[in-house]
C-alpha positions in Angstrom: 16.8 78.2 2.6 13.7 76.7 3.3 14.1 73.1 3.2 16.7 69.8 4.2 17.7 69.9 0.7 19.0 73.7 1.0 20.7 73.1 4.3 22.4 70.5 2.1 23.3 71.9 -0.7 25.1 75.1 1.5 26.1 72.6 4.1 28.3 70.4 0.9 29.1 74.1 -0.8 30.8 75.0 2.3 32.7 71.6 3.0 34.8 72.7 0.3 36.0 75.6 1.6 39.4 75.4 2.7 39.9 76.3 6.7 36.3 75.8 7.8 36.4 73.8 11.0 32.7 73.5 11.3 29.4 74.3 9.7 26.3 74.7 11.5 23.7 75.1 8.7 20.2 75.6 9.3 17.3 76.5 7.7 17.8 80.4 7.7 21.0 80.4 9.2 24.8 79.3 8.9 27.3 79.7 11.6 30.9 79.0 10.9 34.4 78.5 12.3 37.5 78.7 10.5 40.8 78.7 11.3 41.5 82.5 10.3 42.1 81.8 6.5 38.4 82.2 5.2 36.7 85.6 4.5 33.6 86.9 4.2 33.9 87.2 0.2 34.7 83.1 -0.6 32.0 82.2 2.2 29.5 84.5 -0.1 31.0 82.9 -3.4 30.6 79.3 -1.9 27.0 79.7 -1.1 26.1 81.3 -4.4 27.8 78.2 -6.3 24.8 76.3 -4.0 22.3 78.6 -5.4 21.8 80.6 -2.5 22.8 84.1 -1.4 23.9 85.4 1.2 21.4 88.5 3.1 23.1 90.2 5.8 25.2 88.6 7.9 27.5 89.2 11.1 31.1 89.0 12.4 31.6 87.6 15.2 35.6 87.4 16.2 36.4 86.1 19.7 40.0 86.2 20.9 41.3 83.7 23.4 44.2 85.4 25.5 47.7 84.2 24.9 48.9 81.6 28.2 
């Protein structure tokens, strides 16, 4: 991504992926959060619909401790 227009377009391809709580698309980047139900593989499939692929990438899972 190299422009506002591309941080749109993946920004508006992953709004419609079901269980992302937030998108934080830059250019260059994209962090998301999801409630558990979206993996790697429809994240990668959303993007490409935008026109864009995705070129490396990392997990990052954080669990919060049970009160």
């Amino acid at each position: 991504m190299t422009c506002p227009h591309c941080v749109r377009a993946v920004f508006t391809a992953l709004a419609a992926v079901d269980g992302i709580t937030r998108a934080d698309v830059q250019i260059g980047s994209v962090e998301v959060e999801h409630d558990g139900r979206v993996t790697v593989e429809r994240l990668r499939d959303a993007i490409a619909v935008a026109g864009y692929a995705v070129v490396g990438g990392e997990t990052n899972r954080r669990v919060l401790p049970l009160a």
